[in-house]
N, C-alpha and C positions, 0 to 999 in steps of 0.2 A: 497462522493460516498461510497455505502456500498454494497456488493455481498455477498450471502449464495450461497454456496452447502449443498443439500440436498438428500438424499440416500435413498429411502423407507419413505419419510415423515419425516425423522429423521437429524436433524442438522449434517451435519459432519465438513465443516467450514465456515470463515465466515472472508471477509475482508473487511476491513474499512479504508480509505483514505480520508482525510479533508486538505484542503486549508485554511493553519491560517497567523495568523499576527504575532505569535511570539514562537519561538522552545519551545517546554512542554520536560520535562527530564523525561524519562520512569521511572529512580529511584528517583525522587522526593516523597514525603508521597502521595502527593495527586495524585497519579497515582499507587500505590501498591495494589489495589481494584483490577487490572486486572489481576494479578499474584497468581500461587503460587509459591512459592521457587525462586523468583527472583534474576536473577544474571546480571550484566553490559554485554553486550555484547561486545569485548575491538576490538581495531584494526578494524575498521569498512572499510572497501573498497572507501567510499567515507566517506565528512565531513559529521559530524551527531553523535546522542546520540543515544543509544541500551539499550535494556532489555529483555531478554529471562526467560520465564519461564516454569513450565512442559505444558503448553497448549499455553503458548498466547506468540507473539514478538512482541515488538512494535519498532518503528525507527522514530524518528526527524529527518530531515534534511532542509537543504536551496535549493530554489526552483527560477528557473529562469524565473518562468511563470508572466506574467502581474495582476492577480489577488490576488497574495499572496507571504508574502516570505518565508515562510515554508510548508513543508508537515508533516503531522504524518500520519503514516502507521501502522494498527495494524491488526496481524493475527490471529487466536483464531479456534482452536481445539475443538470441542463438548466433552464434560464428557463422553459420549459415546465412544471416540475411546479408544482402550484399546492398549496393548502391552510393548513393552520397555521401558522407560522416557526415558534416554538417547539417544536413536534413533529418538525417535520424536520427541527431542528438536536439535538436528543435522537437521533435516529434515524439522523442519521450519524455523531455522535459513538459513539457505541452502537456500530455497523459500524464505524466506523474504529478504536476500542477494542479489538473483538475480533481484527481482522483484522491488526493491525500485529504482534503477537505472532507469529503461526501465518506470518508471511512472513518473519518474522526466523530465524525455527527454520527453514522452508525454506531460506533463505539460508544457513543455517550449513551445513544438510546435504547440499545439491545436489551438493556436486562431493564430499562420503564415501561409498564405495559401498558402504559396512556400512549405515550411514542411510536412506539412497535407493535404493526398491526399482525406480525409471525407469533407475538407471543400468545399462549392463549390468556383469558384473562375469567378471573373465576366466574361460573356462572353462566357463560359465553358460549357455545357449542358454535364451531365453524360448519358451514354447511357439508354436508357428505362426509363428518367425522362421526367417529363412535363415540358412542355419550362414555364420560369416563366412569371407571369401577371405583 
């Protein structure tokens, strides 16, 4: 799953969530393309590997969903935003903190449809849908 915001035509960010089969380490070599000035993110609120940098944060974690047993979650900043580093990188740490939890609990719940009130569930007609054939 991949989301842009965009501002006047202009990238400002850009989030990307994939369902894998085995945790990727944001500080591994072959993942340091997406940074710059990359630092461990330590102490992480749940199990998982981190890596923040002045634009982008990425997060591994274990996922209880039936399709996969990891998630990687990477947030990424456009060259275009300007201001303080050290606030933006507070600032997506911060978003990517909160947000990596609330996708995992999605993930667990999407395909149980006691959980997930999107799915339909037999029997069930949502108002203003067509009854099905």
């Amino acid at each position: 799953m991949s989301c842009s915001i965009s501002v006047d035509d202009w990238l400002v960010v850009d989030f990307q969530v994939d369902n894998v089969d085995k945790i990727y380490d944001p500080m591994a070599d072959s993942e340091s393309f997406r940074f710059t000035h990359r630092a461990k993110m330590e102490d992480l609120p749940f199990s998982g590997l981190g890596a923040l940098g002045d634009r982008t944060a990425m997060v591994s974690t274990n996922c209880a969903g039936p399709k996969a047993h990891y998630l990687v979650t990477v947030v990424r900043l456009s060259a275009h935003v300007d201001g303080d580093v050290d606030k933006r990188c507070k600032d997506i740490e911060a978003f990517t903190l909160d947000f990596v939890p609330k996708r995992r609990r999605f993930s667990a719940a999407r395909h149980d449809t006691e959980k997930n009130p999107l799915l339909p569930r037999p029997g069930v007609v949502r108002p203003g849908a067509a009854p099905r054939r």
